[in-house]
Every structure is written in C-alpha cells, then in structure tokens.
N, CA, C and O atoms as CSV, one atom per row, in Angstrom:
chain,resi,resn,atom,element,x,y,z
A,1,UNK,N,N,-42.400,-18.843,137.767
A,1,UNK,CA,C,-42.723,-20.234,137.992
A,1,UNK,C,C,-41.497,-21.077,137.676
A,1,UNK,O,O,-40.799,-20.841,136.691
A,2,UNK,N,N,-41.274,-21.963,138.441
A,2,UNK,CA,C,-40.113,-22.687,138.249
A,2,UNK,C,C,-39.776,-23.525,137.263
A,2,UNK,O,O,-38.586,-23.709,137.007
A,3,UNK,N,N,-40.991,-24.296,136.409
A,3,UNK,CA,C,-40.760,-24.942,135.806
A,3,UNK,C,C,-41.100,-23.986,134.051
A,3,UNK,O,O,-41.317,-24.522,132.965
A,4,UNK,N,N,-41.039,-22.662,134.330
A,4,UNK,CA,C,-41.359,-22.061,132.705
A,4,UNK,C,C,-40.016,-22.119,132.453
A,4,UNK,O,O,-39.146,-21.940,133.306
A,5,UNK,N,N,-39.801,-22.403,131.128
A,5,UNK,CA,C,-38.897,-22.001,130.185
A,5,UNK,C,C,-38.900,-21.408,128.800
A,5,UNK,O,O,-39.687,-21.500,127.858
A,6,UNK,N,N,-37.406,-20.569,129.040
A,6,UNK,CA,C,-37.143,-19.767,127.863
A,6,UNK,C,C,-36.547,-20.721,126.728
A,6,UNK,O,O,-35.569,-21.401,127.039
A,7,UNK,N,N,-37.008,-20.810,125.577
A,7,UNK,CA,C,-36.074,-21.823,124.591
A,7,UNK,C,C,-35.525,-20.484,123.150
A,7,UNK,O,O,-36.173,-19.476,122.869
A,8,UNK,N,N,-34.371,-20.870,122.569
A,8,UNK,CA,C,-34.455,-19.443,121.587
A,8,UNK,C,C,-33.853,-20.363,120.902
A,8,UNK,O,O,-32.729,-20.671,121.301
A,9,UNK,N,N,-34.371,-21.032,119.752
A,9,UNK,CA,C,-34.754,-21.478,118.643
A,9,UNK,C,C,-34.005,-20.773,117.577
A,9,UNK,O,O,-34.606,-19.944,116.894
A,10,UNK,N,N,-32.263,-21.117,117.287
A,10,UNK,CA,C,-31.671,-20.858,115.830
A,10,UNK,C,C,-31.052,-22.020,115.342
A,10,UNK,O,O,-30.150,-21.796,114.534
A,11,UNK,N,N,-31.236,-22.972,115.552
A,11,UNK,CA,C,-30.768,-24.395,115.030
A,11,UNK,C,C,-31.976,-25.172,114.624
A,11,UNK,O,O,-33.099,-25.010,115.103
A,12,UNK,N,N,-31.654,-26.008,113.723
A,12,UNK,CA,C,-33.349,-27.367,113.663
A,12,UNK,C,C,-32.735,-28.382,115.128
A,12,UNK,O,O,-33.608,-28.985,115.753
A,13,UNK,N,N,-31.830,-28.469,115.420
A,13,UNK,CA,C,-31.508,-29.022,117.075
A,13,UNK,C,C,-32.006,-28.509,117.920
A,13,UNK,O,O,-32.365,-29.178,118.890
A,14,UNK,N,N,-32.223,-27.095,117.873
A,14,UNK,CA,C,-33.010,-25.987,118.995
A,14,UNK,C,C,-34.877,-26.673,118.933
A,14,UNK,O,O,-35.773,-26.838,119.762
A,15,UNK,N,N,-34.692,-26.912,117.329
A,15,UNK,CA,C,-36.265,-26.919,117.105
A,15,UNK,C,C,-36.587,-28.164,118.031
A,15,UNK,O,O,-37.343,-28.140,119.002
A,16,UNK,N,N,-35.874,-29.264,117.555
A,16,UNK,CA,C,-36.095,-30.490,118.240
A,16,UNK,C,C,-36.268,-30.854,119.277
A,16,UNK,O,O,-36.985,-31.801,119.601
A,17,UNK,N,N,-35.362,-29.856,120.278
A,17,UNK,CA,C,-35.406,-30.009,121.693
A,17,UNK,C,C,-36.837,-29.701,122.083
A,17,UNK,O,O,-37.649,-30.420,122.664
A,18,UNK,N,N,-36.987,-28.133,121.506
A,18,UNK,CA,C,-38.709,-27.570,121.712
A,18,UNK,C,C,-39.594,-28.335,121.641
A,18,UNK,O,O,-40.337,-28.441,122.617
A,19,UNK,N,N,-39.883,-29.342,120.157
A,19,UNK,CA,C,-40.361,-30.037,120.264
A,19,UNK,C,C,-41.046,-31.198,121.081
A,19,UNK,O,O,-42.234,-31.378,121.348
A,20,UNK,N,N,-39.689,-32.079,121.457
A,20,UNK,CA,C,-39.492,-32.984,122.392
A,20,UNK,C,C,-40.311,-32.215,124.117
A,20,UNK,O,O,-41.246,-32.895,124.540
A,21,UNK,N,N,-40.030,-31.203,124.789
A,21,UNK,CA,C,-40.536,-30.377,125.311
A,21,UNK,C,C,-41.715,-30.405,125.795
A,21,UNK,O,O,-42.166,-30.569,126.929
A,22,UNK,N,N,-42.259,-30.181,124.556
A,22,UNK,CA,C,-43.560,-29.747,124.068
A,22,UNK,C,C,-44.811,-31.072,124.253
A,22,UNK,O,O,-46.030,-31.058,124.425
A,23,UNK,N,N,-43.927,-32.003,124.135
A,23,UNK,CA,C,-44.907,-33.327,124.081
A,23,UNK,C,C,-44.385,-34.020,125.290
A,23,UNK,O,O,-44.728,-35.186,125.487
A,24,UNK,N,N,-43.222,-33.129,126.497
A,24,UNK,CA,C,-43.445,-34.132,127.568
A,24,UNK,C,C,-44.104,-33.338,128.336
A,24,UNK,O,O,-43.928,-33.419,129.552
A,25,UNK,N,N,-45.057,-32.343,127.764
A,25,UNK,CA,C,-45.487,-31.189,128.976
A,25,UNK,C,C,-46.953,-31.750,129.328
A,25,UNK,O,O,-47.663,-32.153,128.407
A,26,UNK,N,N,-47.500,-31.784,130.929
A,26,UNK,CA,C,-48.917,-32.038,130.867
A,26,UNK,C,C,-49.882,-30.844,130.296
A,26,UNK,O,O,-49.820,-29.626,130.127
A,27,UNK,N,N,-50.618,-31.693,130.140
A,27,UNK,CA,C,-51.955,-30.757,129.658
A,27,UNK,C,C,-52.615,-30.428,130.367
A,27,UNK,O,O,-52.998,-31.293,131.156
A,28,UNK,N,N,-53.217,-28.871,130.563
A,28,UNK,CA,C,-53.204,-27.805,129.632
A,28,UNK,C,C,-51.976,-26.947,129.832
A,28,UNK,O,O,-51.875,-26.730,131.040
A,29,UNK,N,N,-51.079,-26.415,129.212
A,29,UNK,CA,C,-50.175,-25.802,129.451
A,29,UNK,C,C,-50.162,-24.277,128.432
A,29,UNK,O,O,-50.930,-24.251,127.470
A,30,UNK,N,N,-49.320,-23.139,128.692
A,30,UNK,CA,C,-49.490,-22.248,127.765
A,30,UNK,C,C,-48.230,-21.814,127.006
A,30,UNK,O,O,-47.340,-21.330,127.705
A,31,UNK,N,N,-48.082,-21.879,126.111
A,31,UNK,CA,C,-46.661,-21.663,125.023
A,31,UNK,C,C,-46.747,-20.056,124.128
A,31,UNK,O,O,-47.836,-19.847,123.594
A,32,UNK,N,N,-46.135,-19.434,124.032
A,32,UNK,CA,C,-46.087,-18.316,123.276
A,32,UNK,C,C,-44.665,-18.541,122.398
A,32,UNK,O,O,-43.626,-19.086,122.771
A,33,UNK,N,N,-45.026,-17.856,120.948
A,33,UNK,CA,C,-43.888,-18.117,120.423
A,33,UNK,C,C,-44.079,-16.909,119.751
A,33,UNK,O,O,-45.204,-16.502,119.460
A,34,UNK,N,N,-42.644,-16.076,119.382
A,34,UNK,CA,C,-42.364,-15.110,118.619
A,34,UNK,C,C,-40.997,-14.567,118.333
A,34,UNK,O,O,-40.106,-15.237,118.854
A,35,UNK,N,N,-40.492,-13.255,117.462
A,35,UNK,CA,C,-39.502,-13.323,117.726
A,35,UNK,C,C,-38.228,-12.890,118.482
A,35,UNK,O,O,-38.498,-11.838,119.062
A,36,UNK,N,N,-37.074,-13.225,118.696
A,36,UNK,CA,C,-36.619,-13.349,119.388
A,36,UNK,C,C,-36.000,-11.424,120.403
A,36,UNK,O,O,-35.414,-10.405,120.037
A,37,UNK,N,N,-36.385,-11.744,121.227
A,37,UNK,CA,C,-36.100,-10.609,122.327
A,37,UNK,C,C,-34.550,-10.404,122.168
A,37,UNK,O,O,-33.925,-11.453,122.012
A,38,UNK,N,N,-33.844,-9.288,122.177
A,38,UNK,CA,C,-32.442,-8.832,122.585
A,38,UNK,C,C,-32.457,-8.136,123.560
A,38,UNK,O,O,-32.817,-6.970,123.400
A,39,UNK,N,N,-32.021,-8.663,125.103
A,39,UNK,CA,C,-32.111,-7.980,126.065
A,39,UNK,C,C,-31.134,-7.016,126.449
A,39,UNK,O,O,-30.080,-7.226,125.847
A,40,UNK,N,N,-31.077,-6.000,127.253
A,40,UNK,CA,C,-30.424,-4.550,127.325
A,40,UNK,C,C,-28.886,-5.356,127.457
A,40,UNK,O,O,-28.727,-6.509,127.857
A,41,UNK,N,N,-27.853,-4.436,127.019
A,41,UNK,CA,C,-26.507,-5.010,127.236
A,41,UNK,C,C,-25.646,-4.715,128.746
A,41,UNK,O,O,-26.342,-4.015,129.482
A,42,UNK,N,N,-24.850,-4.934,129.115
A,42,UNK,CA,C,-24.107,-4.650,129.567
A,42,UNK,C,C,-23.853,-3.712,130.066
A,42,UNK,O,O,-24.050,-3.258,131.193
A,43,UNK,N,N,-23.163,-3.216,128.788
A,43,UNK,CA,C,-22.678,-1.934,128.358
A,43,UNK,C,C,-23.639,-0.138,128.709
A,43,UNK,O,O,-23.283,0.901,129.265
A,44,UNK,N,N,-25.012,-0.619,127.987
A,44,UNK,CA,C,-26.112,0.101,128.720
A,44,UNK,C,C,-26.030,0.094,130.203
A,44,UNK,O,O,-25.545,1.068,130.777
A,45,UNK,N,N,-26.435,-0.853,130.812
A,45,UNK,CA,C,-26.672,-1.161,132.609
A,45,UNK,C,C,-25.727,-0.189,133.069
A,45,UNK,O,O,-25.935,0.857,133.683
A,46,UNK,N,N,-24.366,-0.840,132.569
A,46,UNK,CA,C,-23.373,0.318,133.221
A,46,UNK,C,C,-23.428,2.004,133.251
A,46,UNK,O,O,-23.155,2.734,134.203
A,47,UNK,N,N,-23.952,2.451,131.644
A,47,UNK,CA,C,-24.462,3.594,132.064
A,47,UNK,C,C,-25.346,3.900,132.586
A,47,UNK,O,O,-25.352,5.047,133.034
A,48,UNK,N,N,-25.936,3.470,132.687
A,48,UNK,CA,C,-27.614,3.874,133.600
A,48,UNK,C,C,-26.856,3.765,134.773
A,48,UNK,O,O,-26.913,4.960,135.063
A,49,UNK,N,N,-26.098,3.203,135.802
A,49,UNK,CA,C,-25.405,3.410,137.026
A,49,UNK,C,C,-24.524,4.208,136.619
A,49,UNK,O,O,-24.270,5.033,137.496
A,50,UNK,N,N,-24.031,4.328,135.843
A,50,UNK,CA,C,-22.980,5.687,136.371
A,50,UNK,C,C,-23.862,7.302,136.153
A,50,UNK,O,O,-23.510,8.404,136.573
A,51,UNK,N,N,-25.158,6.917,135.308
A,51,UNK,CA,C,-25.848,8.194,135.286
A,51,UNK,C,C,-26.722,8.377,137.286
A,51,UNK,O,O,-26.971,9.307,138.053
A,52,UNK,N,N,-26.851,7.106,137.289
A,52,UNK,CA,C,-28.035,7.405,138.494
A,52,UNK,C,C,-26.386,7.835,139.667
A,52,UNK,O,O,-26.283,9.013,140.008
A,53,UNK,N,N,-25.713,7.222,139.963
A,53,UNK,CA,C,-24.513,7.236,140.478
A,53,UNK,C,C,-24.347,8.947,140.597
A,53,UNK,O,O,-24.520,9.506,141.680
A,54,UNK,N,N,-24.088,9.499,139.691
A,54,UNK,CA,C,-24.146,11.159,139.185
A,54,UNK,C,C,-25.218,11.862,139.643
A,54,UNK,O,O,-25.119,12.886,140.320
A,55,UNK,N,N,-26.096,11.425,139.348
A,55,UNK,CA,C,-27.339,12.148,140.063
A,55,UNK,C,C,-27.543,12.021,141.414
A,55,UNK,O,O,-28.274,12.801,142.025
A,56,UNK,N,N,-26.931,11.062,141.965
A,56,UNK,CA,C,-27.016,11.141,143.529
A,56,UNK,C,C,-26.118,12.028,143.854
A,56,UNK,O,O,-26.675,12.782,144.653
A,57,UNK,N,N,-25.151,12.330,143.702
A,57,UNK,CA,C,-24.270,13.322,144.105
A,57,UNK,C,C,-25.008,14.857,144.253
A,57,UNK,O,O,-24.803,15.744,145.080
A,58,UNK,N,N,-25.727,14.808,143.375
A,58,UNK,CA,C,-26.498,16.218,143.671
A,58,UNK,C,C,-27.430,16.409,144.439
A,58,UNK,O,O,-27.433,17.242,145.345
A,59,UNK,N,N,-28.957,15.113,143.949
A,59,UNK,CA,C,-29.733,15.095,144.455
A,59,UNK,C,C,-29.805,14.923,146.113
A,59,UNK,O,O,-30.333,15.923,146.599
A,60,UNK,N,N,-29.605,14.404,146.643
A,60,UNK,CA,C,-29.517,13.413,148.244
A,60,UNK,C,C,-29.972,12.325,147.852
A,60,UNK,O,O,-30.512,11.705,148.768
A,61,UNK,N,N,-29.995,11.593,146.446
A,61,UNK,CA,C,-30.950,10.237,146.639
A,61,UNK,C,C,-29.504,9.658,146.580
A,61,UNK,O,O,-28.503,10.249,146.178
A,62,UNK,N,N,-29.619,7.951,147.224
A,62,UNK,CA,C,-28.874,7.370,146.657
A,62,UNK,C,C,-29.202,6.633,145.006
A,62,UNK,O,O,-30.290,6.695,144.434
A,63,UNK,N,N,-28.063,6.013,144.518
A,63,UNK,CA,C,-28.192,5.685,143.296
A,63,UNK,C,C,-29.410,4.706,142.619
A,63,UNK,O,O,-29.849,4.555,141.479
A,64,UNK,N,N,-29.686,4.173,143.846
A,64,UNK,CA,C,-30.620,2.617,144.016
A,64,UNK,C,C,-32.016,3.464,144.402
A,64,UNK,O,O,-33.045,2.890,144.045
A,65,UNK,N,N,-32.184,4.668,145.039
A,65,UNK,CA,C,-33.701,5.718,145.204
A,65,UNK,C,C,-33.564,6.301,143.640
A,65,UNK,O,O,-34.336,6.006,142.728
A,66,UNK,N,N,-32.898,6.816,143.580
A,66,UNK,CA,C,-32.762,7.744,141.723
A,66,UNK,C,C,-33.306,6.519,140.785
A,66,UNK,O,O,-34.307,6.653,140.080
A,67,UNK,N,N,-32.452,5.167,140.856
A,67,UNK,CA,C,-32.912,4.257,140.052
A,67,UNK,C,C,-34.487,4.025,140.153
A,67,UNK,O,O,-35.087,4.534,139.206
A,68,UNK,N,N,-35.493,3.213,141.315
A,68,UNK,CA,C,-36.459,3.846,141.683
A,68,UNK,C,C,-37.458,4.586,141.225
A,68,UNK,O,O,-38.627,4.467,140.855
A,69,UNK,N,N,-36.491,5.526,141.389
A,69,UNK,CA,C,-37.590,7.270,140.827
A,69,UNK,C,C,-37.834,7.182,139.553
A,69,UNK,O,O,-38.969,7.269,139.084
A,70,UNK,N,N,-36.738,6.992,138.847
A,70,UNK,CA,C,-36.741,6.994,137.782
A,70,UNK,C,C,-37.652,5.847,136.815
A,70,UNK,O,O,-38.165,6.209,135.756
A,71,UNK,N,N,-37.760,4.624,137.258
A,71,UNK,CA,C,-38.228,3.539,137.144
A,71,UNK,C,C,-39.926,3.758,137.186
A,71,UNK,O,O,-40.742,3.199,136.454
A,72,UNK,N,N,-40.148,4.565,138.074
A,72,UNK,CA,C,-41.846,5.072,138.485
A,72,UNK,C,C,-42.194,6.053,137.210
A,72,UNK,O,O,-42.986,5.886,136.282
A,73,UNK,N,N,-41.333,7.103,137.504
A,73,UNK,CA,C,-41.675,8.093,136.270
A,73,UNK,C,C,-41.291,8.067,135.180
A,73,UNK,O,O,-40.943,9.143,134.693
A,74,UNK,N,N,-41.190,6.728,134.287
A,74,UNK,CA,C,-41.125,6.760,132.963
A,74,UNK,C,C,-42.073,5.417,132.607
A,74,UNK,O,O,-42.732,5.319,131.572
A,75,UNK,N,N,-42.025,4.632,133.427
A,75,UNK,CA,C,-42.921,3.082,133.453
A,75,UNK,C,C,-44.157,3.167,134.135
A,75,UNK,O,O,-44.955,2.250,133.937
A,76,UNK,N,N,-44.572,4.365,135.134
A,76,UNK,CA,C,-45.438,4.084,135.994
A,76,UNK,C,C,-45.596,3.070,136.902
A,76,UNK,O,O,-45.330,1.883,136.716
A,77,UNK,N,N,-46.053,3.598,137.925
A,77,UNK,CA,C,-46.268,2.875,139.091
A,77,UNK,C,C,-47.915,2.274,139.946
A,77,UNK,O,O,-49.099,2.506,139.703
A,78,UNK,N,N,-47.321,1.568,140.828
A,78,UNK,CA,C,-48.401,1.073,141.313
A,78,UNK,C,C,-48.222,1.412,143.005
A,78,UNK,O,O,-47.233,0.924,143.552
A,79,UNK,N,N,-49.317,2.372,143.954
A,79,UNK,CA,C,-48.948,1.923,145.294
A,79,UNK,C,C,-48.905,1.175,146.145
A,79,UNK,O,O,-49.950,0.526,146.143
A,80,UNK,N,N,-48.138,0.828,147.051
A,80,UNK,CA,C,-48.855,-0.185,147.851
A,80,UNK,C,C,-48.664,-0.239,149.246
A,80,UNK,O,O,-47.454,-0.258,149.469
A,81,UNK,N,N,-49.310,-0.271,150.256
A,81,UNK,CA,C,-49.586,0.137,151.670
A,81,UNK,C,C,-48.392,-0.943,152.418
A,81,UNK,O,O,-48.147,-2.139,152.255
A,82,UNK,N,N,-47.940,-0.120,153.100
A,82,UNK,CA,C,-46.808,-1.246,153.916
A,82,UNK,C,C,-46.321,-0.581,155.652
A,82,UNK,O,O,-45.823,0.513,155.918
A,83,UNK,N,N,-46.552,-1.281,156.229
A,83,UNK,CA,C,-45.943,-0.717,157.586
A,83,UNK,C,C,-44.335,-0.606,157.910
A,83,UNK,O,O,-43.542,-1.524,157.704
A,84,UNK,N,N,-43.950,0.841,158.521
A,84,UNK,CA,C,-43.050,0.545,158.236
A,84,UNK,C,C,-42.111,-0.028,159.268
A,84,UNK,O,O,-42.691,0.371,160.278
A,85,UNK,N,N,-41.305,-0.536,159.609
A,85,UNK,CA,C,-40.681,-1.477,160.481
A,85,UNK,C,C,-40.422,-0.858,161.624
A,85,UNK,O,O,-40.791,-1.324,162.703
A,86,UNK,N,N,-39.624,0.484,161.486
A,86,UNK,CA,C,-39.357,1.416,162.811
A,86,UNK,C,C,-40.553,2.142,163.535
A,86,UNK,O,O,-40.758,2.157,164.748
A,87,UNK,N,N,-41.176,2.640,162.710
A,87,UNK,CA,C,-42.457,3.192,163.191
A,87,UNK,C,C,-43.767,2.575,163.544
A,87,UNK,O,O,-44.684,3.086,164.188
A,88,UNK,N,N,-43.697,1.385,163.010
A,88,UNK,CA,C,-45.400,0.822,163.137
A,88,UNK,C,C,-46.151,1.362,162.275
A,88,UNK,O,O,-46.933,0.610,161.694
A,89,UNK,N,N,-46.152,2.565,161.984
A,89,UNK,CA,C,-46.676,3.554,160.584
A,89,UNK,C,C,-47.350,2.486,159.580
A,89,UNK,O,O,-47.105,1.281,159.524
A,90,UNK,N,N,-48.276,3.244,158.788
A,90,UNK,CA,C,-49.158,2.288,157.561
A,90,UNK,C,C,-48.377,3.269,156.838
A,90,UNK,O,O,-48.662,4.361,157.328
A,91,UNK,N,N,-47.264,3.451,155.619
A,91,UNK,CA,C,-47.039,4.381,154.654
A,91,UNK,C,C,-47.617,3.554,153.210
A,91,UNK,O,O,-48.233,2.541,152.878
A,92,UNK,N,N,-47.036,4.595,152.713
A,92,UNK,CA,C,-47.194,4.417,150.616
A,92,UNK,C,C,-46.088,4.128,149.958
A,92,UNK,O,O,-45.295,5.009,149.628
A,93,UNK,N,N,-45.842,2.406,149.598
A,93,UNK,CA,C,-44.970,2.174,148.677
A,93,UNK,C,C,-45.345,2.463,147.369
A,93,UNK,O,O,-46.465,2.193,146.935
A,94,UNK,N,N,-44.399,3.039,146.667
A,94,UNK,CA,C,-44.501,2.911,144.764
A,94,UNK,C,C,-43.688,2.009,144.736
A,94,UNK,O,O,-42.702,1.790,145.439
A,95,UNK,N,N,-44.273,1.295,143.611
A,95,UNK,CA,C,-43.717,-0.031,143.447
A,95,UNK,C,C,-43.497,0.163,141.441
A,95,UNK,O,O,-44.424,0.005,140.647
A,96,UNK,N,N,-42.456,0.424,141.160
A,96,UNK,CA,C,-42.039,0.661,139.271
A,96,UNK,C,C,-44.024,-0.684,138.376
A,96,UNK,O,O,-44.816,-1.592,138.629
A,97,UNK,N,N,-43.772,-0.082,137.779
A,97,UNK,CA,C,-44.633,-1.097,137.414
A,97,UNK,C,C,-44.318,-1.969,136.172
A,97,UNK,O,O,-45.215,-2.648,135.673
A,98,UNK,N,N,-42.699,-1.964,135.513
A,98,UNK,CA,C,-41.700,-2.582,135.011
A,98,UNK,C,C,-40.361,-2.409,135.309
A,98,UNK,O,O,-40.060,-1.240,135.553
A,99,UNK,N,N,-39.501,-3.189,135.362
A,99,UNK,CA,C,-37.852,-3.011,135.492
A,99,UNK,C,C,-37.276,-3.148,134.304
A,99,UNK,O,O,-37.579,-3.772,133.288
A,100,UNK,N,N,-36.263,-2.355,134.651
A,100,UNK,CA,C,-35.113,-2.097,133.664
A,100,UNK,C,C,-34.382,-3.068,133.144
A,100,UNK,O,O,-33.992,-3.041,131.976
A,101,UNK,N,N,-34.111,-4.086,134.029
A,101,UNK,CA,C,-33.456,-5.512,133.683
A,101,UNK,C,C,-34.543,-6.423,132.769
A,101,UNK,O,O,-34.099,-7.467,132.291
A,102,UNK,N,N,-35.456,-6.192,132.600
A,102,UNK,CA,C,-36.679,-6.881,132.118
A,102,UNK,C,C,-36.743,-6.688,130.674
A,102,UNK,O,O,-37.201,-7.565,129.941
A,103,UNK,N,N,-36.219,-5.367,130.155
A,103,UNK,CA,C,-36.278,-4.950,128.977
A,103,UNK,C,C,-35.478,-5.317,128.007
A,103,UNK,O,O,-34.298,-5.577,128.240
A,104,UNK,N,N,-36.150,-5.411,126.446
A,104,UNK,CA,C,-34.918,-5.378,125.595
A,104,UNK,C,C,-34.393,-4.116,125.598
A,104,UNK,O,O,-34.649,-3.147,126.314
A,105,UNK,N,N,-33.313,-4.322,124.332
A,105,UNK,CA,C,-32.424,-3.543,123.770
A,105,UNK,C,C,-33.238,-2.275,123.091
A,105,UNK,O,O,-32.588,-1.235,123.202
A,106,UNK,N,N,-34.358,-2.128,122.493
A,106,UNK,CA,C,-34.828,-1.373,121.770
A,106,UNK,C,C,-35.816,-0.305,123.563
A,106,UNK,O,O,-35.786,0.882,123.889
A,107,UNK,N,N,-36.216,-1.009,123.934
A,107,UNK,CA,C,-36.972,-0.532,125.821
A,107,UNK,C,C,-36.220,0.293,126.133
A,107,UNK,O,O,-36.414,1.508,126.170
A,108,UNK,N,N,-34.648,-0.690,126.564
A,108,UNK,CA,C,-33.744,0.255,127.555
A,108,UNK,C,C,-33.568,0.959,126.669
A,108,UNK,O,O,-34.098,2.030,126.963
A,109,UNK,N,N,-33.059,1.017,125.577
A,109,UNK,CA,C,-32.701,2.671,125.041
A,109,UNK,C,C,-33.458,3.526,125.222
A,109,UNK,O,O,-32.935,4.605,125.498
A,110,UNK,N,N,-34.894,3.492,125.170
A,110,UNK,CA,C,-36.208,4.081,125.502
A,110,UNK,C,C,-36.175,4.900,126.660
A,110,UNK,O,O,-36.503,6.085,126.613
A,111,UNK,N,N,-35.771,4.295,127.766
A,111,UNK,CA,C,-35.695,4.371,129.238
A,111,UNK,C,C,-34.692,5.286,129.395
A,111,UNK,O,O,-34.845,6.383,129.931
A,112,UNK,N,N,-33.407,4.757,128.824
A,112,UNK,CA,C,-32.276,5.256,128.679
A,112,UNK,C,C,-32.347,7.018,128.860
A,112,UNK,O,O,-32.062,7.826,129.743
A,113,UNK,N,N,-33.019,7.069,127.178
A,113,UNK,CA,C,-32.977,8.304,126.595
A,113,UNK,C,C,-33.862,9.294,127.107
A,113,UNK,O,O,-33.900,10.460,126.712
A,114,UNK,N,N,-34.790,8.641,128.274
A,114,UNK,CA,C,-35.686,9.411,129.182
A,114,UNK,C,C,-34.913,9.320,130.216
A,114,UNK,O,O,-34.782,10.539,130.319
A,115,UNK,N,N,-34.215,8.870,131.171
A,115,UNK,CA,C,-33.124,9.277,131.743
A,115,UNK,C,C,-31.994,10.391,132.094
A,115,UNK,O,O,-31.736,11.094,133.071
A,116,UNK,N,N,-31.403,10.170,130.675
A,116,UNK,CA,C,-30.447,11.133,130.414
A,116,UNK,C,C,-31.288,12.407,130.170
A,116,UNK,O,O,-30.937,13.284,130.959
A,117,UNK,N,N,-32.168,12.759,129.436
A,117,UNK,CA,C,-32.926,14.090,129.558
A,117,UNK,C,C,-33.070,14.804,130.470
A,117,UNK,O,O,-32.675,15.970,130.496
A,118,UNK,N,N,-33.975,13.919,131.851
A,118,UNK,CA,C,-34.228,13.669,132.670
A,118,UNK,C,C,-33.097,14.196,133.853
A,118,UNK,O,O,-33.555,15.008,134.657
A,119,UNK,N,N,-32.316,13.981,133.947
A,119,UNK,CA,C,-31.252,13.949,134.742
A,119,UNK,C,C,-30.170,15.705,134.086
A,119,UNK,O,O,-29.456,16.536,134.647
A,120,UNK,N,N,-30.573,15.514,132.930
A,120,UNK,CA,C,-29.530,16.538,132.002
A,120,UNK,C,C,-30.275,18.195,132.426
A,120,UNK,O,O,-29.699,19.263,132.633
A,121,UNK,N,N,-31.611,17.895,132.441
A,121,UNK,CA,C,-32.487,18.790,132.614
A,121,UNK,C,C,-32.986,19.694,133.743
A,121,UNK,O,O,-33.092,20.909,133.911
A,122,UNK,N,N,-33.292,18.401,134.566
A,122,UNK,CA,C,-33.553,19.051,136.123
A,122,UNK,C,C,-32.442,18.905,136.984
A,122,UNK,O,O,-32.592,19.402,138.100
A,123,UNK,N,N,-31.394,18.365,136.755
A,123,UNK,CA,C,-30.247,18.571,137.874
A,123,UNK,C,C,-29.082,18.870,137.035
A,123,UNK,O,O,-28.149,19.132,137.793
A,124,UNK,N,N,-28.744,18.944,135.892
A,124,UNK,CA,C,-27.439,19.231,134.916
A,124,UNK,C,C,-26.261,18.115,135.105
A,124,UNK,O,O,-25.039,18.209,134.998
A,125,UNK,N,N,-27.067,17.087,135.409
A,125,UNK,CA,C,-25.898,15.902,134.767
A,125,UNK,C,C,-26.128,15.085,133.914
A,125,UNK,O,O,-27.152,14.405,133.850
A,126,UNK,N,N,-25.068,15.055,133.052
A,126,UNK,CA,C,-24.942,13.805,131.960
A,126,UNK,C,C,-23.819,13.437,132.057
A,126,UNK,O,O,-22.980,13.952,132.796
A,127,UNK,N,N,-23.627,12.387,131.239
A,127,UNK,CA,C,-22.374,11.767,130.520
A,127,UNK,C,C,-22.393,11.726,129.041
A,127,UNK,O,O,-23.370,11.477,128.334
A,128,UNK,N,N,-20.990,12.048,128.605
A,128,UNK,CA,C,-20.595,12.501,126.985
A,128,UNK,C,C,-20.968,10.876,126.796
A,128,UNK,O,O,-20.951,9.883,127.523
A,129,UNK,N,N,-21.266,11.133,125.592
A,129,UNK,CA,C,-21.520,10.179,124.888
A,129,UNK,C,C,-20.418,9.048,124.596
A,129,UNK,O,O,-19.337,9.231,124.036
A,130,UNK,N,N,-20.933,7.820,125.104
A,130,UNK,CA,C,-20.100,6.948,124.350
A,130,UNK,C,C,-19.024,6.638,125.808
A,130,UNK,O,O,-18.294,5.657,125.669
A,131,UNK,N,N,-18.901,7.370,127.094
A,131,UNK,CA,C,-18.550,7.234,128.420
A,131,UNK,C,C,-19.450,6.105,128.899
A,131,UNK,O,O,-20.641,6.201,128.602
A,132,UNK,N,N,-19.035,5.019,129.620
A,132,UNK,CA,C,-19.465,4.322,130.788
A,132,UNK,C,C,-18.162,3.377,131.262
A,132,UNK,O,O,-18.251,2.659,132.258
C-alpha cells in the first residue's frame, strides 16, 4: 500500500516524528510496533547468487529457476493456474510462499544454510566459506 510506512525509532526525534504521524493519520488505521528487524546483508545476497549461479552450471536451471526452486522448497509454496502465452495451455505455477529479500538477517541465514546443504548434497557444489 502506498501510503504504509516503515518508521525505526532510535532517537526521541524518531519518536516525535512517529508521533506527529500518528495523529495526522485518519481513523481507523493499523500500527504494529516491535523490535527492530535487521534485514539480510549484502554480503549474504551475493552469496546466495554465486551459490544458485554454481548450481546452474550443473543442473540446466538457470540461476533465477534454482533461486525459485529453492525458494518453494524451504518456504513452501502455493499453486497457481496460469495460461501459458505460447501454448494457450492452462499449466501449474508455484508461486515461493516467502522471498528471500523479505527476510531478516537471522531468516536468510536460515535459508542460507538450507541452501548450501542443499546444493552441497544433491549436486556437489559449495563455496568455502567466507567466498562471495
């Protein structure tokens, strides 16, 4: 929604703004407050592409299908019926039923570390530790 916002509250200036916010919003509106999310770094993202990157080389997927796959079988998925453009066909989309970009820091490692198993296991690629 266009008008939600994220506010992250470490100043009493942060508070104030919230505040202020808060009392120009119409009513009924919904606010959640807790603490603060650390979302995946950088640094992570990059390995997770150079792992899916690796695994395409073996598999036939590209890096962006591996990503995907991978995304379904650790988050679960949802299907969903779609025609497909060349064929006219009714097929079966899986659709992740969370993303990777969505997650914190404590998630993606989660994801991460089902990944690399994942990948280490059924096709024999990894990356040494501490590589991206």
């Amino acid at each position: 929604m266009a008008d939600e916002r994220l506010v992250v509250v470490s100043e009493d200036r942060h508070r104030e703004y919230l505040c202020g916010l808060i009392q120009r919003r119409v009513l009924p509106f919904q606010a959640v407050v807790g603490p603060v999310k650390h979302q995946r770094t950088l640094t992570q993202n990059a390995r997770l592409w150079l792992l899916h990157t690796a695994a395409s080389e073996v598999s036939g997927y590209t890096p962006e299908e591996a990503h995907e796959e991978m995304l379904c079988a650790h988050f679960g998925y949802t299907e969903k019926e779609r025609t497909n453009l060349w064929t006219g066909e009714i097929e079966m989309k899986r659709i992740p039923n969370k993303r990777s970009s969505t997650r914190d820091k404590k998630e993606f490692a989660a994801y991460m570390s089902f990944v690399e198993q994942f990948y280490g296991e059924k096709l024999g690629v990894w990356l040494p530790v501490g590589e991206n």
